[in-house]
One Martini backbone bead per residue (centre of mass of N, CA, C, O) as a GRO file, in nm:
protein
  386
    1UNK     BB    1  13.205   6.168 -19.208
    2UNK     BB    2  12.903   6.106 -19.115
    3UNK     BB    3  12.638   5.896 -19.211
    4UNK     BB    4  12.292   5.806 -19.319
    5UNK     BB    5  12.115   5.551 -19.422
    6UNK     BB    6  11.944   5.530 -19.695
    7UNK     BB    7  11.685   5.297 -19.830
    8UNK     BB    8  11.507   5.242 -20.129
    9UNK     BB    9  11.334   4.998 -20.250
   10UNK     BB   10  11.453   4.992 -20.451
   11UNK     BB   11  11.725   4.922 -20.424
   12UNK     BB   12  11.659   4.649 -20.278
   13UNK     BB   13  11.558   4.487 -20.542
   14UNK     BB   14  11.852   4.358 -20.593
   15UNK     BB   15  11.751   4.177 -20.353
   16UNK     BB   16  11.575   3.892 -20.284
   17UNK     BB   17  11.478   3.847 -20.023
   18UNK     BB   18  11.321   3.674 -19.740
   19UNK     BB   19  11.063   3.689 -19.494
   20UNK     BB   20  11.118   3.546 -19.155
   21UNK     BB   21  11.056   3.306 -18.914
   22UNK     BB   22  11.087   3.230 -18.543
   23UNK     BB   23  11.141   2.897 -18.349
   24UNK     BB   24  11.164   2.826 -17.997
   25UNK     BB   25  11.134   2.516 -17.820
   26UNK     BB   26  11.256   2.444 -17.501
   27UNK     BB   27  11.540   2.534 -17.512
   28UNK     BB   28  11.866   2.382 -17.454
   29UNK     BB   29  12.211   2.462 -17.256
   30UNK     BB   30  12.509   2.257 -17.173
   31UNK     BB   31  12.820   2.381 -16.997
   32UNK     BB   32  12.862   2.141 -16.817
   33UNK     BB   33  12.764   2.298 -16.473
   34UNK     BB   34  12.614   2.514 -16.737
   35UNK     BB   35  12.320   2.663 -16.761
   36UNK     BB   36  12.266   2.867 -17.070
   37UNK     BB   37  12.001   2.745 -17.155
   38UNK     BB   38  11.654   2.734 -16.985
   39UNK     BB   39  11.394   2.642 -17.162
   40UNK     BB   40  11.320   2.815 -17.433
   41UNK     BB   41  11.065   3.054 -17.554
   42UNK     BB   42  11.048   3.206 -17.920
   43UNK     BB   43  10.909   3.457 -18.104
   44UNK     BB   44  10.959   3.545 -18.425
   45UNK     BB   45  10.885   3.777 -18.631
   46UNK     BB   46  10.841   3.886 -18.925
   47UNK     BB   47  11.041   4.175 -18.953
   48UNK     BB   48  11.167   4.181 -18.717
   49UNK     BB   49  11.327   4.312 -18.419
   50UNK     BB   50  11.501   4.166 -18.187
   51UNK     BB   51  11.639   4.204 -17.842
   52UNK     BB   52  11.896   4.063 -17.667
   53UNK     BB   53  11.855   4.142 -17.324
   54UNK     BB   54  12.111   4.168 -17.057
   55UNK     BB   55  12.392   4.010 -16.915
   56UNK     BB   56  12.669   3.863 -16.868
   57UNK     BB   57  12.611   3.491 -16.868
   58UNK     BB   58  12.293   3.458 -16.947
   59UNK     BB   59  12.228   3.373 -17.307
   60UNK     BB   60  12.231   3.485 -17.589
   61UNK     BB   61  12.490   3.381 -17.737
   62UNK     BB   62  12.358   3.101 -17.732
   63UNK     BB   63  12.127   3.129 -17.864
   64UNK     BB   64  12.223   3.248 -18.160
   65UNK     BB   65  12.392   3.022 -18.236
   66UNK     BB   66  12.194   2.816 -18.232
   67UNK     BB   67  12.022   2.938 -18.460
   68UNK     BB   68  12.284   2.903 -18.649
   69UNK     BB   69  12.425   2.616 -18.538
   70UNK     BB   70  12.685   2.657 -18.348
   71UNK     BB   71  12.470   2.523 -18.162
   72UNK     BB   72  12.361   2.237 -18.009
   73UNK     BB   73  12.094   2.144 -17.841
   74UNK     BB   74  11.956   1.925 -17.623
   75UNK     BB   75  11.672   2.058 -17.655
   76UNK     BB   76  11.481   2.100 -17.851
   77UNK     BB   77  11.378   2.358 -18.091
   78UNK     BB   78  11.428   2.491 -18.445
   79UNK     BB   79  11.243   2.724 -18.631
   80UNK     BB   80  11.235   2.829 -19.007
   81UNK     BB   81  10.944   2.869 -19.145
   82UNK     BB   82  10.840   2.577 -18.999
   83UNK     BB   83  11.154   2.444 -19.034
   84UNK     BB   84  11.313   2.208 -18.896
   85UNK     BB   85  11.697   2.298 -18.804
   86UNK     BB   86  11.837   2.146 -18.570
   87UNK     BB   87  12.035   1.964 -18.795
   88UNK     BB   88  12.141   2.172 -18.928
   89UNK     BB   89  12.356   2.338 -19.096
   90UNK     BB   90  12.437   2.640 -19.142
   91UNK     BB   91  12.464   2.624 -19.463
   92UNK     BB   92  12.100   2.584 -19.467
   93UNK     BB   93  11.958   2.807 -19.280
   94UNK     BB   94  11.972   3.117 -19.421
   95UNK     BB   95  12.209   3.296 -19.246
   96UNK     BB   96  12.325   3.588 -19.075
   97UNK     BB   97  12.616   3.705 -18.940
   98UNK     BB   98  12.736   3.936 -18.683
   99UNK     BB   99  12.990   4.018 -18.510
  100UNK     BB  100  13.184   4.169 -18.322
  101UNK     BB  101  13.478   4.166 -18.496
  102UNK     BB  102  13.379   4.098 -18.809
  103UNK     BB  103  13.567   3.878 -18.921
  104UNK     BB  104  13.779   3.996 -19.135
  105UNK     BB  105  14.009   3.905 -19.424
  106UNK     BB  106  14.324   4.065 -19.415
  107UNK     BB  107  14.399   3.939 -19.710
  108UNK     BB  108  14.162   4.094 -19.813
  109UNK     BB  109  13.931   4.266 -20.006
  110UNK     BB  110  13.664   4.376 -19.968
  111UNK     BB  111  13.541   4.245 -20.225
  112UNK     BB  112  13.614   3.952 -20.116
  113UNK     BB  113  13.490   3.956 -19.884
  114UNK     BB  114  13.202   3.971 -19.945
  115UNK     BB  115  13.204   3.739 -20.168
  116UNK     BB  116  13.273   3.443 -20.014
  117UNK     BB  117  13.009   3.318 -20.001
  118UNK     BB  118  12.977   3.351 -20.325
  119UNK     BB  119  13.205   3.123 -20.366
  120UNK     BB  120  13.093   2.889 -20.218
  121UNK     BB  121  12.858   2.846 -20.420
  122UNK     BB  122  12.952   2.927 -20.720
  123UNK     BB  123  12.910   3.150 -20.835
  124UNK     BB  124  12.906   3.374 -21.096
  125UNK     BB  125  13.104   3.627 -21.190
  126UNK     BB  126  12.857   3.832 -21.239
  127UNK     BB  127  12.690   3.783 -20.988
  128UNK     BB  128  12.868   3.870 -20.779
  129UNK     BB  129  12.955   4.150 -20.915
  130UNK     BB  130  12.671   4.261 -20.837
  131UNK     BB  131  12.593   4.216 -20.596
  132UNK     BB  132  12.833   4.360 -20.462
  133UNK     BB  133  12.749   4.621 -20.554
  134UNK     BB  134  12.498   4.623 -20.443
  135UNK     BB  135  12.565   4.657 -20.125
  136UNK     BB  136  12.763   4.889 -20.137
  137UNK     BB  137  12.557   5.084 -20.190
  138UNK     BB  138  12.363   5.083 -19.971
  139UNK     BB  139  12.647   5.130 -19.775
  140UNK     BB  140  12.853   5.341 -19.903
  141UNK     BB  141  13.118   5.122 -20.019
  142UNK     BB  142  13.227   5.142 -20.276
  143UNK     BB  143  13.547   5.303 -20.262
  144UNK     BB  144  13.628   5.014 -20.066
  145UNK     BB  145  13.677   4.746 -20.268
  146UNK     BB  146  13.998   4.818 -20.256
  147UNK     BB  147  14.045   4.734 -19.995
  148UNK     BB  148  14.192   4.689 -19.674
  149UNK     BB  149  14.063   4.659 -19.373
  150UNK     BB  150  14.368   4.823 -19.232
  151UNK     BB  151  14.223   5.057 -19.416
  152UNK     BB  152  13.989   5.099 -19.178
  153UNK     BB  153  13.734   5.196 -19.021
  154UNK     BB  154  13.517   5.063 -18.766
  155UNK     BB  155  13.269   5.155 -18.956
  156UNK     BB  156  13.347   5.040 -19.206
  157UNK     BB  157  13.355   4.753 -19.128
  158UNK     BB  158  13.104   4.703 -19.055
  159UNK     BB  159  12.977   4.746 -19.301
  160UNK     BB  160  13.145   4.497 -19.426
  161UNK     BB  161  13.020   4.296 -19.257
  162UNK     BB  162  12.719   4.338 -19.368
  163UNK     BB  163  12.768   4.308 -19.674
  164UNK     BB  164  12.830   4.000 -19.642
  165UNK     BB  165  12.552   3.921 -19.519
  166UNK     BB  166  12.340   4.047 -19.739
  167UNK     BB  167  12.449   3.904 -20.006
  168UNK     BB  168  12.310   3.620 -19.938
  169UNK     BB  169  12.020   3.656 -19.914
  170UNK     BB  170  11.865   3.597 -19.613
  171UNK     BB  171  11.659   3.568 -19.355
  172UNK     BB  172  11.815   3.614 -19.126
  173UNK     BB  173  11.977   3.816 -18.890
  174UNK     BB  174  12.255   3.823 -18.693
  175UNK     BB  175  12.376   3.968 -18.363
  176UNK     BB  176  12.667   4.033 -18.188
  177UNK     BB  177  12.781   4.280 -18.071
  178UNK     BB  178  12.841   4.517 -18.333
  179UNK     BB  179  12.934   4.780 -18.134
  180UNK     BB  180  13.137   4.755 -17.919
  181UNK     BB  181  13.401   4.885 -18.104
  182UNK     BB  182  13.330   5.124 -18.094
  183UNK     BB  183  13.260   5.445 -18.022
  184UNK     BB  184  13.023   5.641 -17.892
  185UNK     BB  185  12.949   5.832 -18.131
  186UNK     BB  186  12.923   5.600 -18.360
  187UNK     BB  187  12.725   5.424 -18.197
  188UNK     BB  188  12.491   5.615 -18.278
  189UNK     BB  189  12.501   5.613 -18.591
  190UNK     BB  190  12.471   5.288 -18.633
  191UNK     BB  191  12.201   5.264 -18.493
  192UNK     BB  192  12.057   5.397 -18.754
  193UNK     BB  193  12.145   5.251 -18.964
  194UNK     BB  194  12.049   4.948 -18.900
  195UNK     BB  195  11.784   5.009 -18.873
  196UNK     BB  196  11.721   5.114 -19.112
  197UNK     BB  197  11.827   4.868 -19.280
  198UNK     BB  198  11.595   4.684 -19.134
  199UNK     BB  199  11.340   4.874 -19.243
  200UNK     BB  200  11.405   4.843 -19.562
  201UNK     BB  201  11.435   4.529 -19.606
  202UNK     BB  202  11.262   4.329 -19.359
  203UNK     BB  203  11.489   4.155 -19.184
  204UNK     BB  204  11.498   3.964 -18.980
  205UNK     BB  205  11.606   4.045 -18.638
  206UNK     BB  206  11.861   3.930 -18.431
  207UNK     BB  207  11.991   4.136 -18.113
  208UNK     BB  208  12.303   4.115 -17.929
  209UNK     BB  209  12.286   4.270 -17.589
  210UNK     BB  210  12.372   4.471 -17.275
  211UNK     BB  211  12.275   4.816 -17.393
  212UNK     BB  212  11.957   4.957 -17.296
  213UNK     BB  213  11.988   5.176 -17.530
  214UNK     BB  214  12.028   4.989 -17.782
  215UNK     BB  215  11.780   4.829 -17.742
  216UNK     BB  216  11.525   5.076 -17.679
  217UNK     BB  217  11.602   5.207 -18.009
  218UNK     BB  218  11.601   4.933 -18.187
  219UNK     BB  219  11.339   4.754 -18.060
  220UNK     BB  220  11.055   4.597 -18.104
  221UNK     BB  221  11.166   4.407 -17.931
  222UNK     BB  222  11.224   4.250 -17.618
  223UNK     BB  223  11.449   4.002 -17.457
  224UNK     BB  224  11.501   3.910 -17.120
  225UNK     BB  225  11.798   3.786 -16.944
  226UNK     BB  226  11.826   3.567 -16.716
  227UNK     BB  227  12.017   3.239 -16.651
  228UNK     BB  228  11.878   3.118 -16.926
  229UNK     BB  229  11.626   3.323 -16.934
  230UNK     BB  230  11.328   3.443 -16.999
  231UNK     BB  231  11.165   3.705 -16.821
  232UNK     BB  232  11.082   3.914 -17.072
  233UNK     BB  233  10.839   4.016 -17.328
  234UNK     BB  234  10.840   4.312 -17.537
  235UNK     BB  235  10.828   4.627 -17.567
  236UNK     BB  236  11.025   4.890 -17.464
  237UNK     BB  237  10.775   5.024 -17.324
  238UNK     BB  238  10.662   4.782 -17.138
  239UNK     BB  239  10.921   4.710 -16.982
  240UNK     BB  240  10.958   4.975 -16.873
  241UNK     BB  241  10.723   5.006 -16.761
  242UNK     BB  242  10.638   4.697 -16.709
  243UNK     BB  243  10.783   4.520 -16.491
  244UNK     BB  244  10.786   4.166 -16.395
  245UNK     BB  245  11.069   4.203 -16.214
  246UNK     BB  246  11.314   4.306 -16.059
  247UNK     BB  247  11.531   4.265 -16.278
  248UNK     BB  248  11.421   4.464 -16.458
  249UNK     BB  249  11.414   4.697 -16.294
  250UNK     BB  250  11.726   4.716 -16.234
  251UNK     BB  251  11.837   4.698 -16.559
  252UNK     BB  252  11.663   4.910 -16.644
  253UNK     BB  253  11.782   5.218 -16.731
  254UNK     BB  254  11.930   5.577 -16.631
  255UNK     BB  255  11.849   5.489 -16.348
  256UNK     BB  256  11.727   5.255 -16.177
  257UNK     BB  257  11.524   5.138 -15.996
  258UNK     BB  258  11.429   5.176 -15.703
  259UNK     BB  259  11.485   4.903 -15.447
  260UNK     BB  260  11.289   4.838 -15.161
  261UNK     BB  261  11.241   4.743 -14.854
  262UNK     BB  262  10.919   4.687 -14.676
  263UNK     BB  263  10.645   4.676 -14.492
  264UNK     BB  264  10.321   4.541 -14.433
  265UNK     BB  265   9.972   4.695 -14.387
  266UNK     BB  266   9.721   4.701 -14.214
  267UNK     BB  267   9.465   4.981 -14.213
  268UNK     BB  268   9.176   4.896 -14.213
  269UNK     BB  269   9.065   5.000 -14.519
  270UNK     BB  270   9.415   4.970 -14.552
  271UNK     BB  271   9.718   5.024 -14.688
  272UNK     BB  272  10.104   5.016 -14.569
  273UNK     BB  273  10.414   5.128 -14.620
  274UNK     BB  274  10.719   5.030 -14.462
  275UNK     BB  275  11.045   5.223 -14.455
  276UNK     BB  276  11.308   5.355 -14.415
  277UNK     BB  277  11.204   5.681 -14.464
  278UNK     BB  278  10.919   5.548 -14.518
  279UNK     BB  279  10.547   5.634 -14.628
  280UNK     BB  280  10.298   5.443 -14.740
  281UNK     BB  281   9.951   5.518 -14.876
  282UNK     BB  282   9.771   5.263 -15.085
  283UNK     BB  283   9.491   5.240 -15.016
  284UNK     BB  284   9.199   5.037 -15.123
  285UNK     BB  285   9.322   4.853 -15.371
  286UNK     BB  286   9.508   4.630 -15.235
  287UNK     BB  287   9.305   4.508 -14.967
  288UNK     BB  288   9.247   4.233 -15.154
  289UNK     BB  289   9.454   4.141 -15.268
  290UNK     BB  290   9.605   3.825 -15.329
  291UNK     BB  291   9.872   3.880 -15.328
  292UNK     BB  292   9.923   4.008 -15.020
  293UNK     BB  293   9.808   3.745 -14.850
  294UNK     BB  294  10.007   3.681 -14.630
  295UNK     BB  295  10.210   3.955 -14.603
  296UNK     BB  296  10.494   4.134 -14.488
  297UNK     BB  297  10.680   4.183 -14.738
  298UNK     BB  298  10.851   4.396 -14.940
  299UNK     BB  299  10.926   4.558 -15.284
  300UNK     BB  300  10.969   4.900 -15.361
  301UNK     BB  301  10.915   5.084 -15.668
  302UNK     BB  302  11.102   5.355 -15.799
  303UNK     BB  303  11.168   5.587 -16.019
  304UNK     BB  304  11.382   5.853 -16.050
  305UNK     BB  305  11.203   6.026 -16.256
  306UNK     BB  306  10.936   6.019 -16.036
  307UNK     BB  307  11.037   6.203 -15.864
  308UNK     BB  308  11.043   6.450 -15.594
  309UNK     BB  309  11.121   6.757 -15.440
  310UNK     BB  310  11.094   6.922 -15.108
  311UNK     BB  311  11.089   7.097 -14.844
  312UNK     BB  312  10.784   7.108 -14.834
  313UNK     BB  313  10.531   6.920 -14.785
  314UNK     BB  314  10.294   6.682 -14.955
  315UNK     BB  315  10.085   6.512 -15.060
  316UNK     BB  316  10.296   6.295 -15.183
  317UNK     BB  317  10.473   6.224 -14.941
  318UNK     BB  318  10.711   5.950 -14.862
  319UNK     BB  319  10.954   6.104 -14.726
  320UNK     BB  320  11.280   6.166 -14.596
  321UNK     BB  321  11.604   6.355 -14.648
  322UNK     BB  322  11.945   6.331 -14.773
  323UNK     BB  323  12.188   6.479 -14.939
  324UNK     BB  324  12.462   6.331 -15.044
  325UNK     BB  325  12.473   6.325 -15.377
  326UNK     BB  326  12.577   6.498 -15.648
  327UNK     BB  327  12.503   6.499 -16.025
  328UNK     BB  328  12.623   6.596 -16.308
  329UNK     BB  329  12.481   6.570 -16.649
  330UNK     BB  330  12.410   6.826 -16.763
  331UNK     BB  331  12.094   6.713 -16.883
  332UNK     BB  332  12.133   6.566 -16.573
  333UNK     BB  333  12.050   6.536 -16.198
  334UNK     BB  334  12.180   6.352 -15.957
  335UNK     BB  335  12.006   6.208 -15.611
  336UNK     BB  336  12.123   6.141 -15.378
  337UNK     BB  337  11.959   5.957 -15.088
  338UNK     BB  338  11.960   5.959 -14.744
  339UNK     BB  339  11.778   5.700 -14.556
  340UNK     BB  340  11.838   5.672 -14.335
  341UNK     BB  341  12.093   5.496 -14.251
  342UNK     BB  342  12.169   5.325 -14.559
  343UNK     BB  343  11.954   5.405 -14.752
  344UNK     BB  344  11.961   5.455 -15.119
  345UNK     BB  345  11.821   5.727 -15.367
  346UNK     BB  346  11.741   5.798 -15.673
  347UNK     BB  347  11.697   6.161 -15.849
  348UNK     BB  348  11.593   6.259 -16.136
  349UNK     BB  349  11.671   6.565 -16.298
  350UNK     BB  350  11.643   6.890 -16.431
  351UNK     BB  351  11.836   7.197 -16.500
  352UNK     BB  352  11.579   7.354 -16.640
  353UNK     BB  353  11.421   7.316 -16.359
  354UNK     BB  354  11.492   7.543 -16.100
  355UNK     BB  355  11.346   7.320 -15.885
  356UNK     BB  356  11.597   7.111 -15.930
  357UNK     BB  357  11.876   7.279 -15.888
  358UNK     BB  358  11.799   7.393 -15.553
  359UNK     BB  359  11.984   7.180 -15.421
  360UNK     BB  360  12.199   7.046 -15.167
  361UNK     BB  361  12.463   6.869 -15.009
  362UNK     BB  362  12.308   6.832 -14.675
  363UNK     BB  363  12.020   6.853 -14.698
  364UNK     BB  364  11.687   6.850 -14.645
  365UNK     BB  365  11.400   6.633 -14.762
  366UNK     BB  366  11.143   6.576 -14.992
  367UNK     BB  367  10.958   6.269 -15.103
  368UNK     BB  368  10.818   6.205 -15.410
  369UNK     BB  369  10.497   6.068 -15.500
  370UNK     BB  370  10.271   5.873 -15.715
  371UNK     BB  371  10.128   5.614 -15.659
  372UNK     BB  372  10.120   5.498 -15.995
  373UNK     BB  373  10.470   5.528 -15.962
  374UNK     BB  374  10.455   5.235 -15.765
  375UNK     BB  375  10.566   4.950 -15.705
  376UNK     BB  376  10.538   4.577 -15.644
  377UNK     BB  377  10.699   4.344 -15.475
  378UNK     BB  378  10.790   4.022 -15.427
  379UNK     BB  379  11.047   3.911 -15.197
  380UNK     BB  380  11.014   3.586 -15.271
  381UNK     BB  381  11.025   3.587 -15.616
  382UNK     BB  382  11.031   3.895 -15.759
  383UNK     BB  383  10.704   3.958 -15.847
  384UNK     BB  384  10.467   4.141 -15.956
  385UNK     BB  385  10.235   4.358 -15.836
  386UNK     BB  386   9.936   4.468 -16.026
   0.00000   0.00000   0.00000
């Protein structure tokens, strides 16, 4: 049976821990001819939970390491507190690592693999002995100190991987892809764990995934990576409603927004933008734009949640499509358009509102949007027009 932690602020005073800042200026890492952290700047603040949040050899995994000490930078600095952590080693750093494997010694008990950081500091055996029962406590691990590894279950082991990090009591918490080797059930209820964990210590996390819901779920702000550069950071909520780039724009979603190649006219005093089965007509705020000046293409983002259809033309239609294939996905049904020849946008829609679920596919429909939930992307830097 799974269970959520609950963490009480008196329980968690068994641990001194104290909550810290980080900060990268510049940093760069390259192996070989590839660019792995391209000159990044980033503030966690303390008692933040961040995630670097990207696709697979983007650079974020090599960004924790450099933070915890495992790669030291070619450029730049990192501080912990305020100081320069650059050249010291990981175990003068007072951070703690969560792996994806959780790297837990196979041949230890439960309680001596917690124990481990704290027989390398030489503590008292009394000293250890009550950490170890303390974050056993917190973590609801205390019945398992007595097993090895092999004899637990994948959320079990992860709990004992956090309990050996905690045990530290460090500065900064560093995760990287840990809940990635669970099944998605267990995937969910662990969510709710970490994050509840990281709000009762207060303990700075910084956590890398390439999982979008578990990014948006857990991270007090989001740092999108792609290509070893950090693309935007923001709220969870700002990155999604507003990407500054194809990349985020593409990157965030299920389904993505969709982005359409498109050209741009002025019409008298309005623009409009023209692409394979749209006609948008942007009114005149876009007219001045300065952004806009001396473009003719263009690439339109629009979410497939915003999407509207309906058989017969709306004020808000910006173009025509045919239903290509439906997806029935429980709680929501997305719909492919085939507009013009090559072209596919999906919409979005719930099976609970009757007039979402009565399309079927090679219908002709209606595609609806309002003006306010359309993006508007330079095609050649890939930069969002405000």
């Amino acid at each position: 049976m799974l269970s959520v932690i609950l963490i009480s602020p008196m329980r968690f005073q068994l641990l001194g821990t104290c909550i810290s800042e980080v900060r990268l200026v510049g940093v760069s890492k390259r192996f070989g001819n590839v660019m792995a952290v391209d000159n990044i700047d980033l503030e966690v603040r303390k008692g933040e939970f961040l995630v670097l949040l990207g696709p697979s050899g983007c650079g974020k995994t090599t960004t924790l390491r450099i933070i915890a000490g495992l790669e030291k930078p070619e450029k730049g600095r990192v501080y912990i507190d305020g100081v320069d952590v650059t050249d010291l080693p990981p175990r003068d750093r007072n951070v703690a690592m969560v792996f994806q494997n959780y790297a837990l010694y196979p041949h230890m008990k439960v309680f001596d693999n917690i124990a481990f950081p704290l027989k390398l500091k030489k503590l008292p055996k009394e000293e250890i002995r009550r950490r170890v029962r303390a974050v056993a406590e917190i973590l609801r691990i205390e019945e398992l100190l007595d097993r090895y590894p092999r004899q637990l279950s994948g959320g079990q082991q992860q709990r004992v991987a956090l309990a050996r990090a905690l045990v530290k009591e460090p500065k900064v918490f560093l995760m990287d892809e840990p809940l990635s080797n669970l099944d998605a059930k267990l995937r969910l209820y662990m969510r709710v764990e970490l994050k509840s964990l990281q709000k009762k210590t207060g303990i700075t996390t910084i956590y890398v995934t390439h999982d979008q819901a578990e990014a948006m779920s857990m991270g007090d702000r989001l740092a999108v990576m792609n290509a070893g550069k950090i693309i935007q950071i923001g709220s969870p909520d700002d990155v999604y409603n507003s990407p500054e780039d194809i990349f985020v724009a593409g990157f965030l979603g299920s389904p993505p927004m969709n982005l359409i190649e498109a050209s741009i006219y002025s019409q008298g005093s309005r623009i409009r933008v023209e692409a394979e089965g749209l006609s948008i007509d942007l009114g005149e705020n876009y007219k001045k734009h300065p952004d806009l000046i001396g473009l003719s293409k263009i690439i339109v983002g629009i979410r497939p949640e915003r999407i509207s259809l309906s058989r017969t033309r709306l004020d808000t239609s910006i173009g025509k499509g045919v239903i290509h294939i439906v997806e029935r996905l429980g709680g929501d049904i997305i719909y492919n358009i085939k507009i013009g020849r090559e072209t596919l946008i999906k919409v979005k829609a719930s099976p609970q509102h009757p007039e979402h679920s009565m399309f079927r596919e090679n219908e002709e429909v209606w595609i609806n949007a309002k003006i306010e939930d359309i993006y508007l992307y330079d095609s050649k830097t890939g930069k969002r027009i405000a």
